[in-house]
C-alpha positions, -999 to 999 in steps of 0.1 A, spaced: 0 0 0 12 33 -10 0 65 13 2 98 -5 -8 124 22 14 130 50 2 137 87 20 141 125 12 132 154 9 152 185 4 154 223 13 174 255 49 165 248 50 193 222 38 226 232 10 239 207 30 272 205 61 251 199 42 232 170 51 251 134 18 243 117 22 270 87 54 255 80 39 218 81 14 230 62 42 245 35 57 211 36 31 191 30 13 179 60 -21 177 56 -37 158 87 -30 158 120 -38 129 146 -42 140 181 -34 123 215 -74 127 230 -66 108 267 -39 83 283 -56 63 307 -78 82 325 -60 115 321 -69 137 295 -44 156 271 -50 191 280 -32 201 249 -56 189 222 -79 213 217 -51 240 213 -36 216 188 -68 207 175 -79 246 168 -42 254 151 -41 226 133 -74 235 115 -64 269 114 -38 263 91 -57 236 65 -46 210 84 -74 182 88 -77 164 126 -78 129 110 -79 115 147 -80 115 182 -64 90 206 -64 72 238 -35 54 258 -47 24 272 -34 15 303 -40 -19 314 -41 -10 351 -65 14 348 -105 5 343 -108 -1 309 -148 9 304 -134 45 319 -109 51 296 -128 38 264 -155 62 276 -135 90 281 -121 85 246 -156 86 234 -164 117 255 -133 137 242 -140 130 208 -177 150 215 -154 181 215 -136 179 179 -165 169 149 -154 151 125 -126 130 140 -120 91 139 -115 77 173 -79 54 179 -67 36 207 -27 38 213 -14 2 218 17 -1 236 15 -3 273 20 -39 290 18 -22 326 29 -58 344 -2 -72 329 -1 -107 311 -2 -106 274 -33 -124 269 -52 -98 292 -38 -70 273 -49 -84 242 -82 -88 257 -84 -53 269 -79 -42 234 -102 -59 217 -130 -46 244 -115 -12 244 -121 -10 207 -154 -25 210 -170 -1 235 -157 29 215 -171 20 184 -203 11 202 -201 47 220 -198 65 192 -207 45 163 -171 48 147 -148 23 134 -117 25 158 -84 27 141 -56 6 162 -22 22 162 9 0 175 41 -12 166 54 -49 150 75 -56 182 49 -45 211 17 -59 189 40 -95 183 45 -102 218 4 -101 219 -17 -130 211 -44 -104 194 -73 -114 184 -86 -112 147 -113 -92 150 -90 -67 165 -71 -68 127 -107 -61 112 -99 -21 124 -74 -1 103 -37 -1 113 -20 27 125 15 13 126 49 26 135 80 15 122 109 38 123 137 18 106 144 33 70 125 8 45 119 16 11 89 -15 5 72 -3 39 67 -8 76 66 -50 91 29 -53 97 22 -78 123 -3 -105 126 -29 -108 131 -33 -81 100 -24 -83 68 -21 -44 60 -17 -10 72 -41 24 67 -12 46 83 28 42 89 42 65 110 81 63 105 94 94 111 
């Protein structure tokens, strides 16, 4: 699969002043994907990114959440769902690549449900971002693989990222 647009991905951990969206905008980007929540905390900088993104032409393609395995996972699917109420027109996504001491199997498990109650909150397929060496180390279930693939793989390839099972292709690779 080739992807011809070109996106970034941000949080808290860059400043919306900090963030050059004109000049992202100059070079091409034209989506952004933003982190929503981490467990049960929410990303106080979204909105901010969210409103200069958009300001500059740049389409919010997504928002995210962390999941945490120690946290309750109906709370943080919920709050995904709730902080996606504040951005129209977004796709929801859930960040996969936390173990927190929990057994593979039960993260796994937790993802599959986490995806499930967001789409069922909001009526949206969930994308499923990870990457090949976290996601392999997880016996995932196939109907998890049914959502679109956000993956990241940073290593310089020229044929594209590793996709690992249990899909068979990817929507977005971040890599840079």
């Amino acid at each position: 699969m080739s992807w011809a647009s070109r996106g970034v991905d941000v949080s808290s951990h860059q400043p919306p002043k900090a963030v050059p969206w004109k000049a992202l905008r100059a070079s091409g980007v034209d989506f952004a994907i933003l982190r929503a929540c981490m467990g049960l905390g929410r990303d106080e900088a979204m909105l901010e990114h969210a409103r200069r993104a958009r300001g500059e032409g740049i389409d919010v393609l997504a928002l995210y959440g962390v999941l945490y395995p120690r946290r309750e996972l109906r709370a943080q699917a919920d709050l995904l769902g709730e902080t996606m109420a504040a951005i129209a027109g977004v796709a929801p996504a859930l960040d996969l690549e936390a173990m927190n001491d929990r057994e593979p199997a039960e993260v796994a498990d937790m993802a599959l449900a986490y995806v499930e109650r967001v789409e069922a909150g909001t009526g949206l397929a969930c994308v499923a971002y990870t990457y090949p060496s976290f996601a392999e180390v997880l016996p995932l279930s196939p109907l998890l693989a049914s959502r679109p693939l956000w993956i990241a793989h940073y290593r310089k390839l020229t044929s594209g990222p590793r996709v690992p099972k249990p899909w068979s292709d990817w929507l977005i690779w971040q890599h840079d």
